[in-house]
C-alpha positions as CSV (number, residue, x, y, z in Angstrom):
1,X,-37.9,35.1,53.8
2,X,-38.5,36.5,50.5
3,X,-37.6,39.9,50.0
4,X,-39.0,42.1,46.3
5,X,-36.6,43.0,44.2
6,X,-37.9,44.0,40.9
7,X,-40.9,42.7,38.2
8,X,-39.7,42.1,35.3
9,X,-42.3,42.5,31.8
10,X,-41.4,41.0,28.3
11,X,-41.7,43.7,25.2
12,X,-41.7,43.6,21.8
13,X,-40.2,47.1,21.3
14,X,-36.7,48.5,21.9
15,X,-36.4,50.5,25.2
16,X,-34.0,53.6,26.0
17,X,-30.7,52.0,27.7
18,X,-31.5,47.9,27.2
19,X,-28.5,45.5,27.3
20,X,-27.7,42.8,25.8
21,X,-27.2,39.0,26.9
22,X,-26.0,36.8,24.2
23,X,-26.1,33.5,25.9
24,X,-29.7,34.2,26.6
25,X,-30.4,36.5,23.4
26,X,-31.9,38.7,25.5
27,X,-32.3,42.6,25.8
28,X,-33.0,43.8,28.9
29,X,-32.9,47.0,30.9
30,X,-32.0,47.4,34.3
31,X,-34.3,47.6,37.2
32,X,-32.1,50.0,39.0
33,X,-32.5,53.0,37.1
34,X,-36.6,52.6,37.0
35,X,-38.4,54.5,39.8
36,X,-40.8,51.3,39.5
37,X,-38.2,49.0,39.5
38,X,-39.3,47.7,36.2
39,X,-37.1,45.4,34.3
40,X,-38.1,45.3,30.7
41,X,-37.2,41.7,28.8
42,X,-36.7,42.0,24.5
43,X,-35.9,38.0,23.6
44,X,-34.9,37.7,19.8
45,X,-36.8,35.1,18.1
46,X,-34.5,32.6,18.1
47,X,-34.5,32.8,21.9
48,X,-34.4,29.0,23.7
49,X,-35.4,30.7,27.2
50,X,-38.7,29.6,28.8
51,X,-41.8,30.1,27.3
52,X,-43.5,31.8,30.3
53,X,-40.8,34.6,30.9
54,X,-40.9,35.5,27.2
55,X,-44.9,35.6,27.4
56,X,-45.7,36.8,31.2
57,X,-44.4,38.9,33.7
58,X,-42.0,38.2,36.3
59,X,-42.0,38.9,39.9
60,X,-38.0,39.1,41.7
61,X,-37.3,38.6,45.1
62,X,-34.2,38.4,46.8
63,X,-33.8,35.3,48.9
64,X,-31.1,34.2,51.8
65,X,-30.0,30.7,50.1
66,X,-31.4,29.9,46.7
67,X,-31.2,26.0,47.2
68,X,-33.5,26.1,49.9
69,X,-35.7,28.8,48.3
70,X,-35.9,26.5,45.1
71,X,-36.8,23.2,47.2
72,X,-40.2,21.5,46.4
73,X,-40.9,24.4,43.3
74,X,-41.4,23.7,39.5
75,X,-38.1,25.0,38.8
76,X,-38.4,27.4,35.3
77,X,-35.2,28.1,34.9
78,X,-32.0,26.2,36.6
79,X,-29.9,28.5,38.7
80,X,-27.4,31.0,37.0
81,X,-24.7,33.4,37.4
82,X,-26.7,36.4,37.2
83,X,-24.0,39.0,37.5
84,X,-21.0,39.7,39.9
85,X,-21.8,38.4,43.5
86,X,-25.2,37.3,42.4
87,X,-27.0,33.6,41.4
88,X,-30.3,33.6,40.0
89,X,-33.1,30.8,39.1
90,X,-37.1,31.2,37.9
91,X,-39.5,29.2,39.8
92,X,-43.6,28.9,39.0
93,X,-45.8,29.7,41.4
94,X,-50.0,30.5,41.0
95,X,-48.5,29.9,37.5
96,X,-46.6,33.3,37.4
97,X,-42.5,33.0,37.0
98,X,-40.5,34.0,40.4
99,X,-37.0,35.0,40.0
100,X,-35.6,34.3,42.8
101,X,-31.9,36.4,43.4
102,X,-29.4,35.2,46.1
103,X,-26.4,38.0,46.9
104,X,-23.1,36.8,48.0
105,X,-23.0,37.9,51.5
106,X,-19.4,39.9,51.9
């Protein structure tokens, strides 16, 4: 069972508090501190990450076990280390990119 998380929209401009992820070169700002939980994405140019997050909105969920979550979907994005506790991959479905988050369970 998928549960929402966050939706995440790629930007051109700088926003107030964005990180940054060098493996990715990626800014991004977290999802937490919006009242809409809206994660804003800034790739630099030279960015190799797919072309659908960097152009399209994302939708996050939070699923139980991300193996089976990913099973039978045109995986975007293989499955990362997406902070302490946390693995994350991009799937496409209705041709929109799904995050889909998996929390260690402690």
């Amino acid at each position: 069972m998928r549960k929402f998380n966050h939706v995440g929209i790629p930007t051109n401009n700088h926003k107030e508090g964005e990180i940054y992820i060098e493996g990715m070169k990626l800014f991004l700002t977290d999802f937490n501190n919006s009242p809409n939980k809206i994660e804003f994405l800034r790739f630099e140019s030279d960015s190799e990450m797919p072309e659908i997050l960097k152009t399209h909105a994302h939708i996050a969920y939070e699923v139980p076990c991300l193996e089976t979550a990913m099973e039978g979907k045109k995986l975007v994005l293989e499955p990362f280390q997406g902070g302490e506790g946390l693995m994350c991959a991009f799937i496409e479905e209705e041709g929109v990119a799904i995050e889909l988050m998996c929390f260690d369970k402690k």
